[in-house]
PyMOL Python script that loads the backbone (N, CA, C, O; Angstrom):
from pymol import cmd

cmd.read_pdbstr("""\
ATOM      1  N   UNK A   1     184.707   1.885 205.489  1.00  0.00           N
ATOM      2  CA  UNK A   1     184.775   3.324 205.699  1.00  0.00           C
ATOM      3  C   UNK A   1     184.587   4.041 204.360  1.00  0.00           C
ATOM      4  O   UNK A   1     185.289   3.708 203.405  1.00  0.00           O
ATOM      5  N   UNK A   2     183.653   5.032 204.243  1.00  0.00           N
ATOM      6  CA  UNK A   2     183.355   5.401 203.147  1.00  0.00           C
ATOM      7  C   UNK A   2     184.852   6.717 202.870  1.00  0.00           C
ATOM      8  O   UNK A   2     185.433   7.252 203.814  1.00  0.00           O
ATOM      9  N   UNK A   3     185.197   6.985 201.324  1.00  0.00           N
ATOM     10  CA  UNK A   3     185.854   7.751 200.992  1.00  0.00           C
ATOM     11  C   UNK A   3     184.697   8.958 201.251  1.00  0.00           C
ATOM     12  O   UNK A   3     183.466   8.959 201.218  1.00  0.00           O
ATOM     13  N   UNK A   4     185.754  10.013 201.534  1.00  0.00           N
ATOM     14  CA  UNK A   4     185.393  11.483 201.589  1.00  0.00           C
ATOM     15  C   UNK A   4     185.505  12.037 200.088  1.00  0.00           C
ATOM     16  O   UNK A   4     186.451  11.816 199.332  1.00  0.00           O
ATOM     17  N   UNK A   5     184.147  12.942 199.742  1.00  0.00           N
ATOM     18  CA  UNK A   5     184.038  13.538 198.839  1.00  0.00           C
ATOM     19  C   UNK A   5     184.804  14.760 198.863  1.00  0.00           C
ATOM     20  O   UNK A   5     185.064  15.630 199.694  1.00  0.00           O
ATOM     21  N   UNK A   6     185.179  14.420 197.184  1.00  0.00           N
ATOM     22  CA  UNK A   6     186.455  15.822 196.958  1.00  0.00           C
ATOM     23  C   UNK A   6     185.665  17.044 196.644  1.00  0.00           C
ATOM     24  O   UNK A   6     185.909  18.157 197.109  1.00  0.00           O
ATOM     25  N   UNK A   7     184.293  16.634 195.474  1.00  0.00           N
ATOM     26  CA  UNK A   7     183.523  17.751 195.099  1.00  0.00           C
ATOM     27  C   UNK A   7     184.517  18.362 193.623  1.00  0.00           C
ATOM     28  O   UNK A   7     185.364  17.724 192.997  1.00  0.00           O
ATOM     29  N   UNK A   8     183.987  19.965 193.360  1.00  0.00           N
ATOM     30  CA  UNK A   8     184.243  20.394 191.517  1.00  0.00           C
ATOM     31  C   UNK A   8     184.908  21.122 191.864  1.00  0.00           C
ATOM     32  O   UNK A   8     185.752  20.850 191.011  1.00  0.00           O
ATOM     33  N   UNK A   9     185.404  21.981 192.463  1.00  0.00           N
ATOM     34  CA  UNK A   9     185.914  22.912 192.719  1.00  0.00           C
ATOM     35  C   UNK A   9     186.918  23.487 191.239  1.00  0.00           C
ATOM     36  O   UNK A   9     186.838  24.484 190.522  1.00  0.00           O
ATOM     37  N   UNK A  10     187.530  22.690 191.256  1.00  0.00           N
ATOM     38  CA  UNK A  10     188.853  23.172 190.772  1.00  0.00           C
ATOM     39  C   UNK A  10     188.293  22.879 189.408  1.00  0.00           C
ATOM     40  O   UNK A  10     188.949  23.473 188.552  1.00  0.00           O
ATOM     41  N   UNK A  11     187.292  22.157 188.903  1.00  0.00           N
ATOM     42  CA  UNK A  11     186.856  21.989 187.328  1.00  0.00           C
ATOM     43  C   UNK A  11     185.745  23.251 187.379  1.00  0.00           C
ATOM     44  O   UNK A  11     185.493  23.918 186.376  1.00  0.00           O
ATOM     45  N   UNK A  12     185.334  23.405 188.232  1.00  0.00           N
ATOM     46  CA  UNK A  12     184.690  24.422 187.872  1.00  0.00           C
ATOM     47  C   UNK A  12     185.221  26.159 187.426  1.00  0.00           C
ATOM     48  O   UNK A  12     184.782  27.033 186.678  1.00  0.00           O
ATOM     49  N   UNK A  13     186.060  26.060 188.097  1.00  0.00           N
ATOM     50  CA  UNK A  13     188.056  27.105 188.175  1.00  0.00           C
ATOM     51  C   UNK A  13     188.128  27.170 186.835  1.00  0.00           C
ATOM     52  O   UNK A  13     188.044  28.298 186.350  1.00  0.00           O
ATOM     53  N   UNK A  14     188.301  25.982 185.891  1.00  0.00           N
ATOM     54  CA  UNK A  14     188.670  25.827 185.093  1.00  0.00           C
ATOM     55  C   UNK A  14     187.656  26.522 184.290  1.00  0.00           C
ATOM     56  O   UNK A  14     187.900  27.585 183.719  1.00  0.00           O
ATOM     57  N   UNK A  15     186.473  25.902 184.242  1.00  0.00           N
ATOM     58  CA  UNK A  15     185.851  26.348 183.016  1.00  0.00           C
ATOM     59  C   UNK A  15     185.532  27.798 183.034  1.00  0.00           C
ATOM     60  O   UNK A  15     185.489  28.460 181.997  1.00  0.00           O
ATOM     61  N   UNK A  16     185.319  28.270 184.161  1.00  0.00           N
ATOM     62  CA  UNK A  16     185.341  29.186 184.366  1.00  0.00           C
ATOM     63  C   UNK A  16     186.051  30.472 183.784  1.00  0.00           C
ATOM     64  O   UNK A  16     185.565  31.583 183.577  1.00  0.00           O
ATOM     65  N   UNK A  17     187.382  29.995 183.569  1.00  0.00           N
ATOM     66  CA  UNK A  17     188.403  30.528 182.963  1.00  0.00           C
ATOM     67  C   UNK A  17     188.400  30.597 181.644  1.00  0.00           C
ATOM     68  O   UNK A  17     188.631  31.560 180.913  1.00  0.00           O
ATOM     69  N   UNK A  18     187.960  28.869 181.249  1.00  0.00           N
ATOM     70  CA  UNK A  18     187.712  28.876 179.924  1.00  0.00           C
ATOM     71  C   UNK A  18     186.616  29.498 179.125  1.00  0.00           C
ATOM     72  O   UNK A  18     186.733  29.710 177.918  1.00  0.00           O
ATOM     73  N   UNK A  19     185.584  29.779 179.794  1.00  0.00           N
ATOM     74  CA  UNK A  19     184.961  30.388 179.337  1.00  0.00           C
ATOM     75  C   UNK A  19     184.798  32.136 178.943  1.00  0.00           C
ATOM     76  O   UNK A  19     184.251  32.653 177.969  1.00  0.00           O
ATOM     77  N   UNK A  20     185.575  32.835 180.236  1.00  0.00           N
ATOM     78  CA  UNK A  20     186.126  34.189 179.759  1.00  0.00           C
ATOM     79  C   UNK A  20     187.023  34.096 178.656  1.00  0.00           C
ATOM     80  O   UNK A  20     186.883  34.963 177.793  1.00  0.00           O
ATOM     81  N   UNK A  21     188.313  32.857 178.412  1.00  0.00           N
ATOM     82  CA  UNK A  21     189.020  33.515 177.632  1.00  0.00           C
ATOM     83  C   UNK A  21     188.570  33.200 176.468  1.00  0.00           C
ATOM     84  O   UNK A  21     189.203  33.644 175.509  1.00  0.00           O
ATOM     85  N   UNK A  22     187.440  32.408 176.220  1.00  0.00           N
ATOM     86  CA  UNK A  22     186.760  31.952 175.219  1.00  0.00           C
ATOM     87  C   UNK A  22     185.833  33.508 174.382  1.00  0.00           C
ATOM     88  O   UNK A  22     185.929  34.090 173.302  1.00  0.00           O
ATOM     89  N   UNK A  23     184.996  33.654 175.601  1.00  0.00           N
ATOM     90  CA  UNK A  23     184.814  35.105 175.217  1.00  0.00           C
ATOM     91  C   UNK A  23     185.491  36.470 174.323  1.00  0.00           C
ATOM     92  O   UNK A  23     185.305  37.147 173.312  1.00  0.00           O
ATOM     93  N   UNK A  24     186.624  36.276 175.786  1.00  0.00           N
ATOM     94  CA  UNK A  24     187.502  37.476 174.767  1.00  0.00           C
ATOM     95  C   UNK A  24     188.315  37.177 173.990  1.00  0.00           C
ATOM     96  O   UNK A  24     189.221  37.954 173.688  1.00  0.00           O
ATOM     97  N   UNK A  25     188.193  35.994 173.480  1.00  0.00           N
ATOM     98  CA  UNK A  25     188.746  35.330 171.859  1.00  0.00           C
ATOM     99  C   UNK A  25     188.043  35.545 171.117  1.00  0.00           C
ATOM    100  O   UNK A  25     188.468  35.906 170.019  1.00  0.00           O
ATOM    101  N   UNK A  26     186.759  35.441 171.322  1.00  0.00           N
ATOM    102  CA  UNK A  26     185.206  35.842 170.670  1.00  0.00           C
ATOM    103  C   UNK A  26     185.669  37.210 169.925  1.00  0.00           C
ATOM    104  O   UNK A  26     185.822  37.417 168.721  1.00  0.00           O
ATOM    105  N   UNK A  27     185.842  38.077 171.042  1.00  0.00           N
ATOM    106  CA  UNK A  27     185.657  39.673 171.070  1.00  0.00           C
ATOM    107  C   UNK A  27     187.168  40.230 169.659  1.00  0.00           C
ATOM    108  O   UNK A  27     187.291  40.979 168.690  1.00  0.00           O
ATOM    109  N   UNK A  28     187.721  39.561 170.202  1.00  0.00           N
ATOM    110  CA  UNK A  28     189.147  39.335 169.387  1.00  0.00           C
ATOM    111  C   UNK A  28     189.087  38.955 168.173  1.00  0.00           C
ATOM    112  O   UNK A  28     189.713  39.734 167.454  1.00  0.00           O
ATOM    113  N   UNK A  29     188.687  38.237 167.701  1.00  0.00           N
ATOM    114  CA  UNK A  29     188.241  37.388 166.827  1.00  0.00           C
ATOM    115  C   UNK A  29     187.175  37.837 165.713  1.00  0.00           C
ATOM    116  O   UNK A  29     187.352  37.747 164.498  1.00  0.00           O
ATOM    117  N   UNK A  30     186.151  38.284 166.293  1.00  0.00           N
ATOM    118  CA  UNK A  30     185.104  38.997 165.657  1.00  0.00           C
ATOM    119  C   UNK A  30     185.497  39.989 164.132  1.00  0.00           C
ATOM    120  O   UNK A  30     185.062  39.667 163.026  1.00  0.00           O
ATOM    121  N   UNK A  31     186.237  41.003 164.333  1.00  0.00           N
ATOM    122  CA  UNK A  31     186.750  41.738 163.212  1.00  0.00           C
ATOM    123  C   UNK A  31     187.334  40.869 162.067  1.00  0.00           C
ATOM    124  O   UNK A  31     187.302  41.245 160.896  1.00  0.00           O
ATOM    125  N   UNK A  32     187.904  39.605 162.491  1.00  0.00           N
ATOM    126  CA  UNK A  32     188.912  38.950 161.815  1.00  0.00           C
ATOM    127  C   UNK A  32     190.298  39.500 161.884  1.00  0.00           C
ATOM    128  O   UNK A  32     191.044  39.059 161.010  1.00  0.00           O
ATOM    129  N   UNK A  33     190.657  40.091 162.456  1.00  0.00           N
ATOM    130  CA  UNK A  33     192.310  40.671 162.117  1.00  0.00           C
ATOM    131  C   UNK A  33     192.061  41.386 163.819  1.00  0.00           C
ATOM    132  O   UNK A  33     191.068  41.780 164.431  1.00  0.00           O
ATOM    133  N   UNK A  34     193.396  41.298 164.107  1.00  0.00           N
ATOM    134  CA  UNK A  34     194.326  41.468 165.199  1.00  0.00           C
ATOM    135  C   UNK A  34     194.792  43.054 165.305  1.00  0.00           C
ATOM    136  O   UNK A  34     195.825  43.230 164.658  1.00  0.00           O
ATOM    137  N   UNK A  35     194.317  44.221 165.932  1.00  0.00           N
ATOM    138  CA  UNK A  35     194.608  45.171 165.673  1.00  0.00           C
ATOM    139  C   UNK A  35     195.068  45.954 167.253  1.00  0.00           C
ATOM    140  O   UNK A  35     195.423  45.352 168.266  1.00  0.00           O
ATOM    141  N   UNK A  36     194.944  47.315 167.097  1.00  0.00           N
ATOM    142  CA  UNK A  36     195.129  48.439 168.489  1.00  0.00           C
ATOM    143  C   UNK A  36     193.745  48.363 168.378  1.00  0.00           C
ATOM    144  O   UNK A  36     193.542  48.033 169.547  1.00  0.00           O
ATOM    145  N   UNK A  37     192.874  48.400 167.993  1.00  0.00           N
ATOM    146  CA  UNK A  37     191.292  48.185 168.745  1.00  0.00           C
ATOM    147  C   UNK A  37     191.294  46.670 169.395  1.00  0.00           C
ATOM    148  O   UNK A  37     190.115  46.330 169.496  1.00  0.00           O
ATOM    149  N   UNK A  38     191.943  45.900 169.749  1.00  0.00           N
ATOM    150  CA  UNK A  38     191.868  44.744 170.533  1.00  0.00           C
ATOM    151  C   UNK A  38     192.623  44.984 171.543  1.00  0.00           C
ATOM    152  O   UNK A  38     192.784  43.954 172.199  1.00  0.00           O
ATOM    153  N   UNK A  39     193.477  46.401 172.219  1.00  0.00           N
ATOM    154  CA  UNK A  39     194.186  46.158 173.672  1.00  0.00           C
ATOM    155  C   UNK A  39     193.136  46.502 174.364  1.00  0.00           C
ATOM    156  O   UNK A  39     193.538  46.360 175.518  1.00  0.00           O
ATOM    157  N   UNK A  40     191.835  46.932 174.434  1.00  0.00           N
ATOM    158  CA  UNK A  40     191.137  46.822 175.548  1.00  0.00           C
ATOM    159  C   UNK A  40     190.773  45.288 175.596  1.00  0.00           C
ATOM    160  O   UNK A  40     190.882  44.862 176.745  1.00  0.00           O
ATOM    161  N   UNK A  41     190.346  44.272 174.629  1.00  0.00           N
ATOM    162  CA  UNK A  41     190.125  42.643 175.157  1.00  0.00           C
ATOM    163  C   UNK A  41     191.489  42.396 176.287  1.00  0.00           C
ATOM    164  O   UNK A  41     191.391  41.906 177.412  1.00  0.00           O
ATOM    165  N   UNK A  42     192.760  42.890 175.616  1.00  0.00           N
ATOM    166  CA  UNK A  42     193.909  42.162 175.768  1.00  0.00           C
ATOM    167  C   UNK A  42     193.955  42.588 177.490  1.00  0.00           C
ATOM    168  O   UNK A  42     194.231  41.762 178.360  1.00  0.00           O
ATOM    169  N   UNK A  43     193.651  43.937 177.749  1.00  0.00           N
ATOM    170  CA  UNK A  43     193.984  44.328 179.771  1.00  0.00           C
ATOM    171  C   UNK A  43     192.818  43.550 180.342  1.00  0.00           C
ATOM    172  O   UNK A  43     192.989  42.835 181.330  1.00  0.00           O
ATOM    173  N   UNK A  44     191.193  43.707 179.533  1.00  0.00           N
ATOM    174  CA  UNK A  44     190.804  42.551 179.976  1.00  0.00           C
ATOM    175  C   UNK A  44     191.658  41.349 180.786  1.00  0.00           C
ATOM    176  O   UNK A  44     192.011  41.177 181.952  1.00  0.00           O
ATOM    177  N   UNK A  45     191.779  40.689 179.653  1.00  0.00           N
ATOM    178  CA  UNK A  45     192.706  39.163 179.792  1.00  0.00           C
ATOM    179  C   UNK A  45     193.751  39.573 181.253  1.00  0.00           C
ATOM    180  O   UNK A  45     193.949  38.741 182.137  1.00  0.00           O
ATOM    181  N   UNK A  46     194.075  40.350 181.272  1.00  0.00           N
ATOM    182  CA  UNK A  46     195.465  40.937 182.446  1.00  0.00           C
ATOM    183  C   UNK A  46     194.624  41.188 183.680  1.00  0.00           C
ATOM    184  O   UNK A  46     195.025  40.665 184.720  1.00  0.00           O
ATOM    185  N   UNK A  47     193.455  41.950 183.720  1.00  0.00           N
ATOM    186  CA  UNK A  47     192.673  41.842 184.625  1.00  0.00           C
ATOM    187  C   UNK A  47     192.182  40.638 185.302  1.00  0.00           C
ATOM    188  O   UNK A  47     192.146  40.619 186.532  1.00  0.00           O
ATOM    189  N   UNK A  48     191.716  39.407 184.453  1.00  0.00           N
ATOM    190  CA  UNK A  48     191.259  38.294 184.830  1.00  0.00           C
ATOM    191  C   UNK A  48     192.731  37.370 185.112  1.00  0.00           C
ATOM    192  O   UNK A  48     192.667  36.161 185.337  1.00  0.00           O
ATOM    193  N   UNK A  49     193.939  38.057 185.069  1.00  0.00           N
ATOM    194  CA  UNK A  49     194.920  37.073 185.517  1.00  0.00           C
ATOM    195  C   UNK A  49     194.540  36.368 186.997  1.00  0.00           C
ATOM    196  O   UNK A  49     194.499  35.145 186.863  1.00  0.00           O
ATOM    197  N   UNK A  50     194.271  36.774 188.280  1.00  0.00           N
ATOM    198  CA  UNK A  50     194.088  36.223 189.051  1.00  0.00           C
ATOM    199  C   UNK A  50     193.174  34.637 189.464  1.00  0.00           C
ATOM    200  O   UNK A  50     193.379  33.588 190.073  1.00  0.00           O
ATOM    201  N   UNK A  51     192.171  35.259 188.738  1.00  0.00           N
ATOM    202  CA  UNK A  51     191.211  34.049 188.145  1.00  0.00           C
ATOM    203  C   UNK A  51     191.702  32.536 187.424  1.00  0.00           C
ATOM    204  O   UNK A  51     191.306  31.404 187.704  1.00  0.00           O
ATOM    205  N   UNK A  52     192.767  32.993 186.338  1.00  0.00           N
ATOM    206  CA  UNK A  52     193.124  32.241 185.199  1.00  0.00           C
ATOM    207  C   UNK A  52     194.297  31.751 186.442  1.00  0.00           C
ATOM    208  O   UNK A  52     194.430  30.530 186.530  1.00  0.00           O
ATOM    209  N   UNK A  53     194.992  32.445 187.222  1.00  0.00           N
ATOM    210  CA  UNK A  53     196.034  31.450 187.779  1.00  0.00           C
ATOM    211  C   UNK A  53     195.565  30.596 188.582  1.00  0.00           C
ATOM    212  O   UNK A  53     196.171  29.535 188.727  1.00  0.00           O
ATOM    213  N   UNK A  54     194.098  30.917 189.462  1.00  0.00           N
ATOM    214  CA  UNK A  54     193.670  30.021 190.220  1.00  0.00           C
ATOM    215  C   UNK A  54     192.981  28.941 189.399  1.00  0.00           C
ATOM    216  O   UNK A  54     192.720  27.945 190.074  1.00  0.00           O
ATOM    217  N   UNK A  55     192.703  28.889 188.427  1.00  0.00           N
ATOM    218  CA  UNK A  55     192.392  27.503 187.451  1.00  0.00           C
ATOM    219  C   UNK A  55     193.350  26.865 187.614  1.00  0.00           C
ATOM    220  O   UNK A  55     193.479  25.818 188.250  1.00  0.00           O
ATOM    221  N   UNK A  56     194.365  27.674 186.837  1.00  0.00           N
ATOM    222  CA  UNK A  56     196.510  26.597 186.771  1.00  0.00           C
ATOM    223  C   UNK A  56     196.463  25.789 188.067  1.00  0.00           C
ATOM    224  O   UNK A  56     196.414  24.559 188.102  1.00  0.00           O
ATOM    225  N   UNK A  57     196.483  26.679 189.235  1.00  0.00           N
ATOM    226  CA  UNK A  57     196.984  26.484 190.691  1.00  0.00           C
ATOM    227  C   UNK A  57     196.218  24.987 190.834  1.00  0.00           C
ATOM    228  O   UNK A  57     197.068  24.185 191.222  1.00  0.00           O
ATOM    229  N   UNK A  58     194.846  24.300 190.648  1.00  0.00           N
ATOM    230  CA  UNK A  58     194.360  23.599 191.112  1.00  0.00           C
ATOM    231  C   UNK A  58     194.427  22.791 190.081  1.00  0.00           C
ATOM    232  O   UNK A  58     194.043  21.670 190.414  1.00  0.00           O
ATOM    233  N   UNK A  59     194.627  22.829 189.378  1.00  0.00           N
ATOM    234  CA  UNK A  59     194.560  21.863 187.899  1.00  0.00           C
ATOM    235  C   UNK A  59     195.122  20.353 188.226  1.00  0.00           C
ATOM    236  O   UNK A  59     194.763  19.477 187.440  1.00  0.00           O
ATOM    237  N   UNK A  60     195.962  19.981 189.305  1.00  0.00           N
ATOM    238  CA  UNK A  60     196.662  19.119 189.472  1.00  0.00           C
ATOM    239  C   UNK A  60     195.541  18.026 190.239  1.00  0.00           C
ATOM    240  O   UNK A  60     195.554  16.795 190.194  1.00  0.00           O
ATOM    241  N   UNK A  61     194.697  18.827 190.864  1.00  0.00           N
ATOM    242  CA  UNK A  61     193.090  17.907 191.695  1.00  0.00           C
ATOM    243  C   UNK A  61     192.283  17.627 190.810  1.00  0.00           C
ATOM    244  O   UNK A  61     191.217  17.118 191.157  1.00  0.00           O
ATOM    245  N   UNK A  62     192.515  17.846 189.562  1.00  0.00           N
ATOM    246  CA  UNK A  62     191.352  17.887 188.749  1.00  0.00           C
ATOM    247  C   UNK A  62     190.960  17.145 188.134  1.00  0.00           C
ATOM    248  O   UNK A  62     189.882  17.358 187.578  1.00  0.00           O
ATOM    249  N   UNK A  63     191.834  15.590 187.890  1.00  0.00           N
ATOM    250  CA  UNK A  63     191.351  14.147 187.440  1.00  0.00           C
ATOM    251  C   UNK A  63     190.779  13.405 188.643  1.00  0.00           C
ATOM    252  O   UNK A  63     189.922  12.524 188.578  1.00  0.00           O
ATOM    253  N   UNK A  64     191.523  14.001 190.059  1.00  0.00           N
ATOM    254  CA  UNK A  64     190.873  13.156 190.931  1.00  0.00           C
ATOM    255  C   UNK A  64     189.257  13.887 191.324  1.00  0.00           C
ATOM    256  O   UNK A  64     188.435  13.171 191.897  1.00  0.00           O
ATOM    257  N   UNK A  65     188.912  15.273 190.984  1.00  0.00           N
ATOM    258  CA  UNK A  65     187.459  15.276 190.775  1.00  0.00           C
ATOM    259  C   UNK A  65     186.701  14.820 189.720  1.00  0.00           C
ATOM    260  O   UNK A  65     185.478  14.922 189.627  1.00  0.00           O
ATOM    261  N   UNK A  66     187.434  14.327 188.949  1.00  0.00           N
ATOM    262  CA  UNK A  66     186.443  14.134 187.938  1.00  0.00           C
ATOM    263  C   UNK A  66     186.303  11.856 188.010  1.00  0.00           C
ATOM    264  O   UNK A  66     185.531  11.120 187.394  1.00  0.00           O
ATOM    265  N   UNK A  67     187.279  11.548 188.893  1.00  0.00           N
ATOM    266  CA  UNK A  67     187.103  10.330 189.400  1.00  0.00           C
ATOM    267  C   UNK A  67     185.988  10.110 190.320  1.00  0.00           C
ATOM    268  O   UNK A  67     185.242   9.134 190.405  1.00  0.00           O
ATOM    269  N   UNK A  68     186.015  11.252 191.031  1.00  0.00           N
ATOM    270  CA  UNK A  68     184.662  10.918 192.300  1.00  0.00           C
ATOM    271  C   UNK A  68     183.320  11.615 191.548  1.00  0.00           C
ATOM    272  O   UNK A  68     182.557  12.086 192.392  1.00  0.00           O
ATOM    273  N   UNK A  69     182.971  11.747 190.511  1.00  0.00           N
ATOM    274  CA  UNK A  69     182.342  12.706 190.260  1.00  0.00           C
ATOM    275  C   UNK A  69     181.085  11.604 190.443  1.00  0.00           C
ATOM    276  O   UNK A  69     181.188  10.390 190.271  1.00  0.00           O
ATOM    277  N   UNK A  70     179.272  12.697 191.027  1.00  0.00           N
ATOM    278  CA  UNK A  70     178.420  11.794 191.399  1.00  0.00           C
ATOM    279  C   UNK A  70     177.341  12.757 190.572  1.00  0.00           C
ATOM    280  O   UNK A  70     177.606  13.762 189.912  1.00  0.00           O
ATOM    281  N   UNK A  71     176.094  12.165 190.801  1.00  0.00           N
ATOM    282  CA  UNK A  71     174.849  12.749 189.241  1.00  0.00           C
ATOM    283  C   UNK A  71     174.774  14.007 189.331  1.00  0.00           C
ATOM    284  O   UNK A  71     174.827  14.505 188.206  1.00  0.00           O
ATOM    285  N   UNK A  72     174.638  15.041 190.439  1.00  0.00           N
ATOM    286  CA  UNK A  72     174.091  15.768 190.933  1.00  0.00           C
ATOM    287  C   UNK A  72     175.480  16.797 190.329  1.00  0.00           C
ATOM    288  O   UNK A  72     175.313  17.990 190.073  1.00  0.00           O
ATOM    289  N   UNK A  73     176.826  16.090 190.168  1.00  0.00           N
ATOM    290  CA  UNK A  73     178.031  17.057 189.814  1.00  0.00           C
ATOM    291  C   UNK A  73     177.889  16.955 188.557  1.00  0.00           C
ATOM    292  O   UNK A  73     178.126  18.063 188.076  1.00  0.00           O
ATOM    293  N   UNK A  74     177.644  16.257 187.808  1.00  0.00           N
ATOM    294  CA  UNK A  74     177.388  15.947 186.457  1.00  0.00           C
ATOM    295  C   UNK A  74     176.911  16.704 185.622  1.00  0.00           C
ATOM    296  O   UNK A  74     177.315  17.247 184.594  1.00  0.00           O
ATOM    297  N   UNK A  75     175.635  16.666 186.416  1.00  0.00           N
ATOM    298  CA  UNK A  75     174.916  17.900 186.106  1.00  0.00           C
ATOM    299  C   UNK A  75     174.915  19.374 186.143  1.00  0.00           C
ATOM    300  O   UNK A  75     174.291  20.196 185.473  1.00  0.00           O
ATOM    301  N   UNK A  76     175.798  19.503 187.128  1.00  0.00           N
ATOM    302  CA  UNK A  76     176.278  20.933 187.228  1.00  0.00           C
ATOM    303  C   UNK A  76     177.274  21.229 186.422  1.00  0.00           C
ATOM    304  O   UNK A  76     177.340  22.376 185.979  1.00  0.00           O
ATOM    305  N   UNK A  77     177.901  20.606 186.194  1.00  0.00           N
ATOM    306  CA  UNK A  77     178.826  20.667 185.389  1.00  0.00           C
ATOM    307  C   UNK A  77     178.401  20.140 183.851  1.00  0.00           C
ATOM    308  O   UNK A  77     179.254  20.613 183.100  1.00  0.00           O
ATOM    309  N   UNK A  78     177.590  19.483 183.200  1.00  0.00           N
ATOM    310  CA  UNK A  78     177.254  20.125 181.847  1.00  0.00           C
ATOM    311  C   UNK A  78     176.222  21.174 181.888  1.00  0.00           C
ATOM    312  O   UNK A  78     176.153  21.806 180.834  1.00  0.00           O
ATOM    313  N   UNK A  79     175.595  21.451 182.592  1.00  0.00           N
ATOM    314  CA  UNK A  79     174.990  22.612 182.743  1.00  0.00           C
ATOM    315  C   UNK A  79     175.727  24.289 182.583  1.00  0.00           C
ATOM    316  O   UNK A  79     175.373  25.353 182.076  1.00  0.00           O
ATOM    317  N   UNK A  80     177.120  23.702 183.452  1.00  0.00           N
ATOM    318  CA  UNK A  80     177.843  25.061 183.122  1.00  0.00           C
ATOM    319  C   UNK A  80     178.706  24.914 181.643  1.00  0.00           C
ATOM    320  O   UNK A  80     179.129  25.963 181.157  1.00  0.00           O
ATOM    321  N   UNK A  81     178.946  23.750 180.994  1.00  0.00           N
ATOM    322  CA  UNK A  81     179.330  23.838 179.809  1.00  0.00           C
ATOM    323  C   UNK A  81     178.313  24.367 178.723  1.00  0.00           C
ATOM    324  O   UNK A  81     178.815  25.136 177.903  1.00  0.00           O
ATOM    325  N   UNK A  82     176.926  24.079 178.571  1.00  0.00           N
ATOM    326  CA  UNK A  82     175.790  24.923 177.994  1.00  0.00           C
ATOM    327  C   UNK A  82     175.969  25.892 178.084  1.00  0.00           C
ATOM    328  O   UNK A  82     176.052  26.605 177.084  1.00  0.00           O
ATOM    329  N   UNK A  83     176.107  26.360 179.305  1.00  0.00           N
ATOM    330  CA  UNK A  83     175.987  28.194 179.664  1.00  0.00           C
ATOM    331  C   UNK A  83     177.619  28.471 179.074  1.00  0.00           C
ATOM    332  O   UNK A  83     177.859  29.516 178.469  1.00  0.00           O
ATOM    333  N   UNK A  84     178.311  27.809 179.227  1.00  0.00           N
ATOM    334  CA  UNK A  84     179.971  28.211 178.635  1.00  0.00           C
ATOM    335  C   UNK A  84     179.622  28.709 176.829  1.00  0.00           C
ATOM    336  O   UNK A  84     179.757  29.773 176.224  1.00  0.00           O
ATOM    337  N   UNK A  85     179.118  27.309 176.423  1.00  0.00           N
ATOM    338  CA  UNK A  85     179.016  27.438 174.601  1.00  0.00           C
ATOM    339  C   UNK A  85     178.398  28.330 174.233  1.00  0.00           C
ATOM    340  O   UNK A  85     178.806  28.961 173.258  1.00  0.00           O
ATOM    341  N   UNK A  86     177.001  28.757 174.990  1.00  0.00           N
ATOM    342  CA  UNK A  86     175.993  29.778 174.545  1.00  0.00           C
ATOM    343  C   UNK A  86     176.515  31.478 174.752  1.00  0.00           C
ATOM    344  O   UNK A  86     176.330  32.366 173.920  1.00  0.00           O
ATOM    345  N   UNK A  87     177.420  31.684 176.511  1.00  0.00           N
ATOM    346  CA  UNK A  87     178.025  32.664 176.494  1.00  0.00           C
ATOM    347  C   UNK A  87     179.321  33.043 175.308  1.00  0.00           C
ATOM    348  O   UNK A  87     179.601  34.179 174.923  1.00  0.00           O
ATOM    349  N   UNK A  88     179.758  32.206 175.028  1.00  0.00           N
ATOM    350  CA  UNK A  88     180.979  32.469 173.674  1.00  0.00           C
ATOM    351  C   UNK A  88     180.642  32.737 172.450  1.00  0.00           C
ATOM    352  O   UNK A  88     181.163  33.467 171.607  1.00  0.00           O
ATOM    353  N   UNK A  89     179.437  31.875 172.430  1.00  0.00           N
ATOM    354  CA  UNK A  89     178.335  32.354 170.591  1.00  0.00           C
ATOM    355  C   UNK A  89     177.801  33.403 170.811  1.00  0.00           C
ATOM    356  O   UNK A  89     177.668  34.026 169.758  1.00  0.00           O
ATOM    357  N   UNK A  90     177.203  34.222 172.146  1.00  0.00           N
ATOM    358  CA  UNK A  90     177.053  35.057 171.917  1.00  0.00           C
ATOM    359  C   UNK A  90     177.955  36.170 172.089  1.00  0.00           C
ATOM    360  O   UNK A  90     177.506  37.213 171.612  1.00  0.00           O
ATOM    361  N   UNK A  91     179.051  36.260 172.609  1.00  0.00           N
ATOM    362  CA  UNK A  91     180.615  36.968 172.038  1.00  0.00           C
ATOM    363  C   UNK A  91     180.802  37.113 171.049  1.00  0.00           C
ATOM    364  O   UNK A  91     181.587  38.022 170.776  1.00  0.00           O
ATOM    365  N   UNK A  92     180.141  36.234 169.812  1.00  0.00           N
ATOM    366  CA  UNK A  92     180.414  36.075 168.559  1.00  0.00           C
ATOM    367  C   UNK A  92     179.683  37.548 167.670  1.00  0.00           C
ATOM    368  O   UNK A  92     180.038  38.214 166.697  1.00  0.00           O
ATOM    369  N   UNK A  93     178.592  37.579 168.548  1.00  0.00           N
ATOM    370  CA  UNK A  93     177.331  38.016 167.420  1.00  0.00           C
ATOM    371  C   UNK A  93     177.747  39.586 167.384  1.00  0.00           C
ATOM    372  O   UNK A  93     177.115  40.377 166.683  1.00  0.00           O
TER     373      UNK A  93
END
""", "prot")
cmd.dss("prot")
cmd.show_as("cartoon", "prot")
cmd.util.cbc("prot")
cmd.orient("prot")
């Protein structure tokens, strides 16, 4: 009997997340110093709470997707890490 596929779901949650807060670390970051021109990143961040908890929430499935993982997820998933690194460098600029 074949196992049932779990699929990315919840890694994808993740990076997902990681990649906004990567961003507005970017945005944060940029000046070098920590100021009152950074509480608009910061409600950002408060805005995307819903998002960032549904990463947490699933985090616990997330070795067993990356156990079943097959080429076709692989790929989607360094594909969205490319698009993760390139969206944060350009946060940078």
């Amino acid at each position: 009997m074949q196992k049932e596929k779990v699929g990315i779901k919840e890694i994808k949650e993740v990076l997902i997340a990681l990649e906004a807060m990567g961003i507005i670390g970017m945005k944060i970051a940029n000046d070098k110093k920590v100021d009152l021109a950074d509480i608009p990143h910061v409600v950002s961040i408060l805005k995307k709470f819903d998002m960032l908890e549904e990463a947490v929430k699933g985090s616990d499935k997330i070795l067993e997707e990356f156990k079943d993982l097959d080429e076709s997820e692989v790929v989607e998933l360094v594909t969205m890490l490319f698009s993760l690194v390139r969206n944060i460098k350009k946060a940078k600029a």
